[in-house]
Every structure is written in structure tokens, then in C-alpha cells.
C-alpha positions as CSV (number, residue, x, y, z in Angstrom):
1,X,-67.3,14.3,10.4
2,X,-65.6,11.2,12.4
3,X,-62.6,12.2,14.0
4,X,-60.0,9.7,14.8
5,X,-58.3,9.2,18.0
6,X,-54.6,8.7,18.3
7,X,-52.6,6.9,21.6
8,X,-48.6,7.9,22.0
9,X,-46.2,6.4,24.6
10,X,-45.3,10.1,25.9
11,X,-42.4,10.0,29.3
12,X,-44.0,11.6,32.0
13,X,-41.6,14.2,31.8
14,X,-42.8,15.6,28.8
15,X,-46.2,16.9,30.2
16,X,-45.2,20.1,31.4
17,X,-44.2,21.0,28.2
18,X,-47.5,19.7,26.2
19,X,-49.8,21.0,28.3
20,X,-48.3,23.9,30.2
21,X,-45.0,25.2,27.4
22,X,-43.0,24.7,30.5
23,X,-39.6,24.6,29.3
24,X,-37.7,23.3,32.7
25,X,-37.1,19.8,32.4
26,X,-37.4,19.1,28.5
27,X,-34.1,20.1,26.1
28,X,-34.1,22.4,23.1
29,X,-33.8,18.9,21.2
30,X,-36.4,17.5,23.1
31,X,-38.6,20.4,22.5
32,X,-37.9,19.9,18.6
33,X,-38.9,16.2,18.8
34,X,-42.3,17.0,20.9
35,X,-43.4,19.4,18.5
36,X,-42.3,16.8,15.0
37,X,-44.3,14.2,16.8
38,X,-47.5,16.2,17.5
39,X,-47.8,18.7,14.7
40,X,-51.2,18.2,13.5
41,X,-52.5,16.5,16.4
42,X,-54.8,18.5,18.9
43,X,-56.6,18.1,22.6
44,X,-54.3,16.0,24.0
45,X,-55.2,14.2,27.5
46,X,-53.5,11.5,29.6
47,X,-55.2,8.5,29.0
48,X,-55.0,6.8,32.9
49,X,-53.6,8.3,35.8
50,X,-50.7,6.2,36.7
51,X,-47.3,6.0,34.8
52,X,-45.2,3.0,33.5
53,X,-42.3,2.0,32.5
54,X,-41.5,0.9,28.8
55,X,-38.2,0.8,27.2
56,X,-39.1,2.5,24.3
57,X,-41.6,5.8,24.0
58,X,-43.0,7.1,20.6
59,X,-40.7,10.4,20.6
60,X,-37.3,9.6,21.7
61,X,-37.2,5.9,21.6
62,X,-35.4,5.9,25.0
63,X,-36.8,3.7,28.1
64,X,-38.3,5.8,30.7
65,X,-41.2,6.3,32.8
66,X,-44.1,7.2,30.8
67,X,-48.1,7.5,30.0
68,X,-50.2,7.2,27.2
69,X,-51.3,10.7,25.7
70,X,-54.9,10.7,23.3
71,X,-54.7,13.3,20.9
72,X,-57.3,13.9,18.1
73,X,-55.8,14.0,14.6
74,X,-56.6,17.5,12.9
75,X,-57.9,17.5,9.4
């Protein structure tokens, strides 16, 4: 069985959440959006160490600081 790997522009920001449910810094909304963009996605890990910037990030759209988050797609 292959399994495919899948890249996302995640803001740095969001990492707590993903990998610790830490709630602090990230919105109810955000929270919402997170989990719409990962559900059924699995073992996430941060592709390089150092952040960007981009104007535009695969779950909010909004420029930010950000890295890029592998995740294996579930079957």
C-alpha cells in the first residue's frame, strides 16, 4: 500500500494547536478551519525548520508567517 504525502502552507501559529491542542493563540474559527483542512490527514511534521513569509497560507488565505506541514493522507 503507497501512501501519498501531502505539503500545506500552515502560519507558524497554528502549531500549537496541531500538534499540542493548545488552544491559546488560535480562535474558535480558526480552530474550525484547522480541523476542515486536515480531516483525514494524519502524522503531520514541519517540513524545514525555518519559517517564511507568504501572503497567502492553505487554511485562512491570509499573509503571515508560516511553514510547510507533510501530512500523510488516510485511506
Amino acid at each position: 500500500m503507497k501512501k501519498e504525502i501531502f505539503e500545506f502552507i500552515c502560519p507558524i501559529y497554528f502549531l500549537d494547536y496541531i500538534f499540542n491542542s493548545e488552544v491559546d493563540n488560535v480562535t474558535d474559527d480558526e480552530i474550525d478551519r484547522i480541523e476542515d483542512v486536515l480531516s483525514g490527514y494524519s502524522c503531520f511534521s514541519v517540513k524545514e525548520d525555518e519559517s517564511f513569509f507568504t501572503y497567502q497560507n492553505d487554511f485562512n488565505k491570509f499573509g503571515c508567517d508560516c511553514v510547510v506541514l507533510t501530512a500523510l493522507k488516510n485511506d
